[in-house]
Backbone as JSON Lines, residues from 0, in Angstrom:
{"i":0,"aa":"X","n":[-7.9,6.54,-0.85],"ca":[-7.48,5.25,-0.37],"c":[-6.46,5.44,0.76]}
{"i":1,"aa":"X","n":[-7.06,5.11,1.88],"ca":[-6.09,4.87,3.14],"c":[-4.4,4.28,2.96]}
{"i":2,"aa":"X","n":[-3.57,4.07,3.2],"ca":[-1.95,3.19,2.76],"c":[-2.35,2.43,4.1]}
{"i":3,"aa":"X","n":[-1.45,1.2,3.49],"ca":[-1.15,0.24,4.84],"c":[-0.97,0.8,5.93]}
{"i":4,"aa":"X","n":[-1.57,0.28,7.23],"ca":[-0.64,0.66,8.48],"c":[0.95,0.87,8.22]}
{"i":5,"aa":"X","n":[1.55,-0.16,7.69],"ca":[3.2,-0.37,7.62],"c":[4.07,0.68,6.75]}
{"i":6,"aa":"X","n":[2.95,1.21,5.72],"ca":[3.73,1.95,4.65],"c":[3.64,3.63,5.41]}
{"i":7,"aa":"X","n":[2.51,3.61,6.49],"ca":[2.32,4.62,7.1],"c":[3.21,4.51,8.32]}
{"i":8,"aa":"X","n":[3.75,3.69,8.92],"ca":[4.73,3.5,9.56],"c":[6.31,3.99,9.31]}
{"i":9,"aa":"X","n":[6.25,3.24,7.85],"ca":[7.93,3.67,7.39],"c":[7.66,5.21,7.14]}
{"i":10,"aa":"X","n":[7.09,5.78,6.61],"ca":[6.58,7.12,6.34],"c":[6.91,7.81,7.66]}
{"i":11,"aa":"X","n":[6.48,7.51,8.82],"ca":[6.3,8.63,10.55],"c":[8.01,8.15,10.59]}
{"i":12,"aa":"X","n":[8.35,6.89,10.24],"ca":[9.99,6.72,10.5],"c":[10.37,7.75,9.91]}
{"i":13,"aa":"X","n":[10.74,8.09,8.31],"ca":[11.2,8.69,7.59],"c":[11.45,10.16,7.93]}
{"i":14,"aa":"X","n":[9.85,10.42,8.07],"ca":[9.96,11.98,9.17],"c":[9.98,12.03,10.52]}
{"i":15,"aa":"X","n":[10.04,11.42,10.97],"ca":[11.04,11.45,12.44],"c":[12.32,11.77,12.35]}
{"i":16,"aa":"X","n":[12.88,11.32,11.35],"ca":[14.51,11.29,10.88],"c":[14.75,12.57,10.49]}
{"i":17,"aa":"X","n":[13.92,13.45,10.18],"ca":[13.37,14.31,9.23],"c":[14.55,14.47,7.67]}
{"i":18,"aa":"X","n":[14.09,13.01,7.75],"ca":[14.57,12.95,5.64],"c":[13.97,12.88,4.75]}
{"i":19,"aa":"X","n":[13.89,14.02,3.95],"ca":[12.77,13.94,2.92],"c":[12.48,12.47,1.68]}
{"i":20,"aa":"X","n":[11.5,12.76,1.16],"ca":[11.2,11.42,0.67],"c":[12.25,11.45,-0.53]}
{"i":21,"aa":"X","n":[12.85,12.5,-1.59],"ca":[14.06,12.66,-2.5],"c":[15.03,11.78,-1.51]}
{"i":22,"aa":"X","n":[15.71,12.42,-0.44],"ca":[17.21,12.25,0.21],"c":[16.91,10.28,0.61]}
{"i":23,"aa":"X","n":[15.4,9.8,0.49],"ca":[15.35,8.46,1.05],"c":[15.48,7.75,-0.01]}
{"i":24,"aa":"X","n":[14.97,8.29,-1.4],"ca":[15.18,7.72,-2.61],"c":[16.41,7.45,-3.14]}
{"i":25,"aa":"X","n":[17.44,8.74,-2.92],"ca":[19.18,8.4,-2.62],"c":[19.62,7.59,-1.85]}
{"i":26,"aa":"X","n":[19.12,7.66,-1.18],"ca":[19.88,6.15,-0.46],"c":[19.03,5.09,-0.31]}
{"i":27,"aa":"X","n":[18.41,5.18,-1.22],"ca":[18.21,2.81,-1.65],"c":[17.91,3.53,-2.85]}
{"i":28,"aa":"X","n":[18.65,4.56,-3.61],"ca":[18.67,4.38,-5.39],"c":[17.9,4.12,-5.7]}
{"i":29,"aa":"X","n":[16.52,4.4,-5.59],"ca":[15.46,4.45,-5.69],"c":[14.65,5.52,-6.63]}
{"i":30,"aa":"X","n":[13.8,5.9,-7.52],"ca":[12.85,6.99,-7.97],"c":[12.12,7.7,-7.01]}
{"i":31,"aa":"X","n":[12.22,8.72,-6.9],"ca":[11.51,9.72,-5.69],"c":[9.89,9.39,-5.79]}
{"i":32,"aa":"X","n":[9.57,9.15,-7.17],"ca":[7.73,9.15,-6.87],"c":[7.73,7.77,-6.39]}
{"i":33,"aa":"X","n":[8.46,6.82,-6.68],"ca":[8.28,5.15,-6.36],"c":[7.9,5.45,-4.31]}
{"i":34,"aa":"X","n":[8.75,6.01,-3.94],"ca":[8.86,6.21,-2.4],"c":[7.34,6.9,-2.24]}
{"i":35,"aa":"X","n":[6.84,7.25,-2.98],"ca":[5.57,8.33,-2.37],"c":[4.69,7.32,-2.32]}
{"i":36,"aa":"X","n":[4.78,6.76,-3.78],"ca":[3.65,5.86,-4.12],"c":[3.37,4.24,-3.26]}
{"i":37,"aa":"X","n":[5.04,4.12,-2.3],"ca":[5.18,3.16,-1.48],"c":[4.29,3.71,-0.19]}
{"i":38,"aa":"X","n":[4.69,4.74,-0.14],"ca":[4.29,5.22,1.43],"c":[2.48,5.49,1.43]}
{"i":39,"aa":"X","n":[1.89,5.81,0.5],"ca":[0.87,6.22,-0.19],"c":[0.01,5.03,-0.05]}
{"i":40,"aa":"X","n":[0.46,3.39,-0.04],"ca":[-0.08,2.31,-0.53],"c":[-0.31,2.01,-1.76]}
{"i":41,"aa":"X","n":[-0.35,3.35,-2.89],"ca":[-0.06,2.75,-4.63],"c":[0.56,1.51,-4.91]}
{"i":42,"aa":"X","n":[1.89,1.52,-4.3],"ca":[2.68,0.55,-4.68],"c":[2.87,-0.32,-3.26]}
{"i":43,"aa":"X","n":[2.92,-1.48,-3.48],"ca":[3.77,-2.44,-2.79],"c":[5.54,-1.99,-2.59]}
{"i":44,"aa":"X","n":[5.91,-2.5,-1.36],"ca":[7.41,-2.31,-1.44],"c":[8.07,-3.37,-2.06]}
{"i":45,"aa":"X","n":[8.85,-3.13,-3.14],"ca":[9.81,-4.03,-3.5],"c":[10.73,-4.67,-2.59]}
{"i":46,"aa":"X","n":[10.52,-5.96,-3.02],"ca":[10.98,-7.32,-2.19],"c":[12.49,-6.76,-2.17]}
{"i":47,"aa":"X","n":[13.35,-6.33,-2.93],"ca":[14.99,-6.2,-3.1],"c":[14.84,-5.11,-2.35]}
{"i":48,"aa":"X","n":[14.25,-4.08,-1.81],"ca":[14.44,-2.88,-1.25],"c":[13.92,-2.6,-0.06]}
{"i":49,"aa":"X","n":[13.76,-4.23,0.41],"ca":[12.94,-4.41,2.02],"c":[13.77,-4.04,3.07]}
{"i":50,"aa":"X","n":[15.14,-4.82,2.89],"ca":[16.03,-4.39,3.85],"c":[16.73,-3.57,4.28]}
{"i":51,"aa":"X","n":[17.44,-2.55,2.99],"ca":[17.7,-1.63,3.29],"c":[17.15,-0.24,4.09]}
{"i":52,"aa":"X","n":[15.65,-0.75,3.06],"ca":[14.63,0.45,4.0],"c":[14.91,0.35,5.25]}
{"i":53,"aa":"X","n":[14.48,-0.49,5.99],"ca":[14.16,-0.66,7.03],"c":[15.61,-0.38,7.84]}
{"i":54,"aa":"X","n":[17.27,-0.77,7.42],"ca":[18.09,-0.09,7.95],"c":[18.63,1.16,8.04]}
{"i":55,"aa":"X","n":[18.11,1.59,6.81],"ca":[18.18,3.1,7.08],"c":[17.24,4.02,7.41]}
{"i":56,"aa":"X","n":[16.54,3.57,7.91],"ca":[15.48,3.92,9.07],"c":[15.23,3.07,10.31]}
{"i":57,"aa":"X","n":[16.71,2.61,10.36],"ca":[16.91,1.98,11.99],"c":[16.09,1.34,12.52]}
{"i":58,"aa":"X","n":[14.83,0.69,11.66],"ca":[13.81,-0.27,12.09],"c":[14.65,-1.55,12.4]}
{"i":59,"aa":"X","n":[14.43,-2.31,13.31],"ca":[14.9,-3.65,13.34],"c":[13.83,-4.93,12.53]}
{"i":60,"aa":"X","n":[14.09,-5.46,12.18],"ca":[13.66,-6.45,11.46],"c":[12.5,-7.19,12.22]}
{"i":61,"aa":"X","n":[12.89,-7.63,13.33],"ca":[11.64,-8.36,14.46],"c":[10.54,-7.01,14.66]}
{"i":62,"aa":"X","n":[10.8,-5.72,14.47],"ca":[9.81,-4.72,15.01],"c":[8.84,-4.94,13.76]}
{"i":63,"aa":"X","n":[9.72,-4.88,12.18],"ca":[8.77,-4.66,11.26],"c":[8.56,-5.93,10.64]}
{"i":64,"aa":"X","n":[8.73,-6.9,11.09],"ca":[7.66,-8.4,10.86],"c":[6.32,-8.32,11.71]}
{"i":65,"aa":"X","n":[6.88,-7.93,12.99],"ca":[5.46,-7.87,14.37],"c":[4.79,-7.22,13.53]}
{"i":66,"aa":"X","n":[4.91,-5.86,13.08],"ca":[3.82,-4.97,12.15],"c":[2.86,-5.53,11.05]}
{"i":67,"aa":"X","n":[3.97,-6.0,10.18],"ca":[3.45,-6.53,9.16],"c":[2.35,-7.8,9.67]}
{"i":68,"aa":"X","n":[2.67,-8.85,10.49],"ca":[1.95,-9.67,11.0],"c":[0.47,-9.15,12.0]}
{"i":69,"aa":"X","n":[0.74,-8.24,12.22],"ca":[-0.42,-7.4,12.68],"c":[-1.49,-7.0,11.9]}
{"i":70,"aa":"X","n":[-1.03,-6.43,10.88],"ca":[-1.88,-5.7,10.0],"c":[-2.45,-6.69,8.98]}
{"i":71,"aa":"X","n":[-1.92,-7.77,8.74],"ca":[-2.15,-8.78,8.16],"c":[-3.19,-9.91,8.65]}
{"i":72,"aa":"X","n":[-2.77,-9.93,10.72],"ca":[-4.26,-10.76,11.41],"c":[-5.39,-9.78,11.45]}
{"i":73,"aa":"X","n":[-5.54,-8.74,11.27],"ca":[-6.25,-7.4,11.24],"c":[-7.27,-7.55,9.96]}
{"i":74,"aa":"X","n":[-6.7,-7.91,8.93],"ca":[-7.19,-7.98,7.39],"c":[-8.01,-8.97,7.19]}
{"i":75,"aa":"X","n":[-7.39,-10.02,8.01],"ca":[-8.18,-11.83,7.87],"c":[-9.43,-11.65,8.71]}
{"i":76,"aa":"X","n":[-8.93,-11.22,10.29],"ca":[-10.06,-10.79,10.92],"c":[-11.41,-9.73,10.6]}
{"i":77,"aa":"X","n":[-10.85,-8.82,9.9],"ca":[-12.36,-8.36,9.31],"c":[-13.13,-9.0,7.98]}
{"i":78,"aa":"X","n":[-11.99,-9.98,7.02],"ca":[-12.91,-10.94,6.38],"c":[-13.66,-12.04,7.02]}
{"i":79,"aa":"X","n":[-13.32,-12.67,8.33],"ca":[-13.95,-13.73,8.89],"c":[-14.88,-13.09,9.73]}
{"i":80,"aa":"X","n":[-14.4,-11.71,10.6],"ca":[-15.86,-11.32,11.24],"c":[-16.37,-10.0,10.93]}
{"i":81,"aa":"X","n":[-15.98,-9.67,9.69],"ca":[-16.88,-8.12,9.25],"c":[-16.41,-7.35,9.61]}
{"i":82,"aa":"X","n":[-15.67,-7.17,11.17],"ca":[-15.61,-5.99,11.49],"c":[-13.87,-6.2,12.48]}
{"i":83,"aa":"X","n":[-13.39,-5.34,12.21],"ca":[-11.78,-5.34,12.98],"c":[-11.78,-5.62,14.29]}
{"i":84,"aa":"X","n":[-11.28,-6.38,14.79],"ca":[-11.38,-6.69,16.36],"c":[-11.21,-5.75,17.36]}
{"i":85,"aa":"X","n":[-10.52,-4.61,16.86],"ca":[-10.46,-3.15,17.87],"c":[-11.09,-2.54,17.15]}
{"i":86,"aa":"X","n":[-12.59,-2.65,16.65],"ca":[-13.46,-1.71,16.14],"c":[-14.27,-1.64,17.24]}
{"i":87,"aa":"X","n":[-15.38,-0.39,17.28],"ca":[-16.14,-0.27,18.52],"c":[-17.52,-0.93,17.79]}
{"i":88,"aa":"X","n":[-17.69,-2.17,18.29],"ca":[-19.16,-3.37,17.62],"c":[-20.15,-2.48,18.15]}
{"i":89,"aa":"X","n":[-21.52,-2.51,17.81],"ca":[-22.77,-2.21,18.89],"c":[-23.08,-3.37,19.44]}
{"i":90,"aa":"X","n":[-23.89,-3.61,20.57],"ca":[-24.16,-4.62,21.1],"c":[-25.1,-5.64,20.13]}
{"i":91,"aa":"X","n":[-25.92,-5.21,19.14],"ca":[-26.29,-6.39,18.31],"c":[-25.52,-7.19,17.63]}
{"i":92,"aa":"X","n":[-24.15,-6.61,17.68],"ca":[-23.67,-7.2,16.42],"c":[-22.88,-8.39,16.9]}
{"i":93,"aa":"X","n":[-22.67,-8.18,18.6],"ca":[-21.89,-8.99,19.16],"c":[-22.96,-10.73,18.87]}
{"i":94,"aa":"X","n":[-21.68,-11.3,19.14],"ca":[-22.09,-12.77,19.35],"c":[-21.22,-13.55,19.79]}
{"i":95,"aa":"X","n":[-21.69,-14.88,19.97],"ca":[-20.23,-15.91,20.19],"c":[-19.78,-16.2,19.19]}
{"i":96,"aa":"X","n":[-18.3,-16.59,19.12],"ca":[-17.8,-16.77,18.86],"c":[-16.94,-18.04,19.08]}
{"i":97,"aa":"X","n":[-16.12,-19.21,18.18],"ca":[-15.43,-20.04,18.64],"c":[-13.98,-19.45,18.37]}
{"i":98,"aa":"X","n":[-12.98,-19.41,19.5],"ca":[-11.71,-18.97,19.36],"c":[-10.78,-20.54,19.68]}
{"i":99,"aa":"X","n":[-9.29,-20.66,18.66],"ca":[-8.49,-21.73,19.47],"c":[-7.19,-20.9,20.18]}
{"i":100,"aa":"X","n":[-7.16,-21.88,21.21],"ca":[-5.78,-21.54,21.86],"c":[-4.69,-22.39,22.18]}
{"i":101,"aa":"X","n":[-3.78,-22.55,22.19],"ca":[-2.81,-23.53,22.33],"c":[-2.32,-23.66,23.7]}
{"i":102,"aa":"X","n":[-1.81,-25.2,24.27],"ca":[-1.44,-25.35,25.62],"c":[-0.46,-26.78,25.15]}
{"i":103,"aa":"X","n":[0.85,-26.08,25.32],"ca":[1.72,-27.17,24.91],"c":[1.7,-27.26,23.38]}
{"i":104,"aa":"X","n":[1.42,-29.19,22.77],"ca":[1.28,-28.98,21.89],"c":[-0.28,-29.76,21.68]}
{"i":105,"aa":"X","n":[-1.57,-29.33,22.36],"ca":[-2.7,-29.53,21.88],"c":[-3.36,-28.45,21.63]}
{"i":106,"aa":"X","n":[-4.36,-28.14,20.21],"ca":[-5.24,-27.24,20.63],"c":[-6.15,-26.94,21.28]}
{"i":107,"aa":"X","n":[-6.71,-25.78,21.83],"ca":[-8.11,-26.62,22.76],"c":[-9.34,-25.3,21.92]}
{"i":108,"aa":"X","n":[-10.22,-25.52,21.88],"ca":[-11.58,-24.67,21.58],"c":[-11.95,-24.11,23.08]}
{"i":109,"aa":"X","n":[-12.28,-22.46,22.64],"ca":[-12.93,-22.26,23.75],"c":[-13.92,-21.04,23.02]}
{"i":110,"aa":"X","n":[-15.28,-20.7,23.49],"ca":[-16.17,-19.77,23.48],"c":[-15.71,-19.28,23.81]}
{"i":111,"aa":"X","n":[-15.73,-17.68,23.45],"ca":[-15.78,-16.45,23.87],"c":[-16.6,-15.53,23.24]}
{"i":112,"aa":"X","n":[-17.2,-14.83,24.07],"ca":[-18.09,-13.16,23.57],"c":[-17.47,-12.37,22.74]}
{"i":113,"aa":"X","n":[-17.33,-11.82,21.58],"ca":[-16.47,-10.53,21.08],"c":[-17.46,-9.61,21.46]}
């Protein structure tokens, strides 16, 4: 099983820092396998241990919402069209599509090719 983009994210943070996954568990008092099994995708990150992570790995908060919100239109998008929007389609598979876009505050419909 692949881990989230995000949990694979805090993970390249972690070793960038080069702090092992024990020394990250010390500082958010944490269980050393809980951190594996976070980074791993086993586990979800605990809601109480969102913030700290992310400050002691110098993530800013707006960087790791953009992520999370990414990986999340990523997830919806391959339930509504099968396939991830930066996947490489073959040409059969393409079709139209209806996309909305906003201008002000109306929406408008427009076709587009994926």
């Amino acid at each position: 099983m692949k881990a989230p983009e995000f949990q694979r994210f805090l993970q390249f943070q972690r070793k960038a820092l080069g702090m092992s996954q024990s020394q990250m568990a010390s500082k958010l008092q944490y269980k050393y396998d809980r951190i594996s099994n976070v980074e791993r995708g086993v586990d979800p990150i605990p809601k109480k241990y969102i913030q700290r992570w992310l400050e002691i790995l110098g993530i800013p908060k707006h960087m790791a919402i953009k992520r999370i919100m990414a990986e999340q239109e990523k997830g919806i998008s391959e339930v509504i069209y099968g396939f991830s929007p930066d996947s490489t389609v073959g040409e059969d598979a393409k079709d139209n599509r209806i996309g909305d876009f906003k201008i002000g505050n109306v929406t408008k419909r427009k076709r587009e090719e994926i």
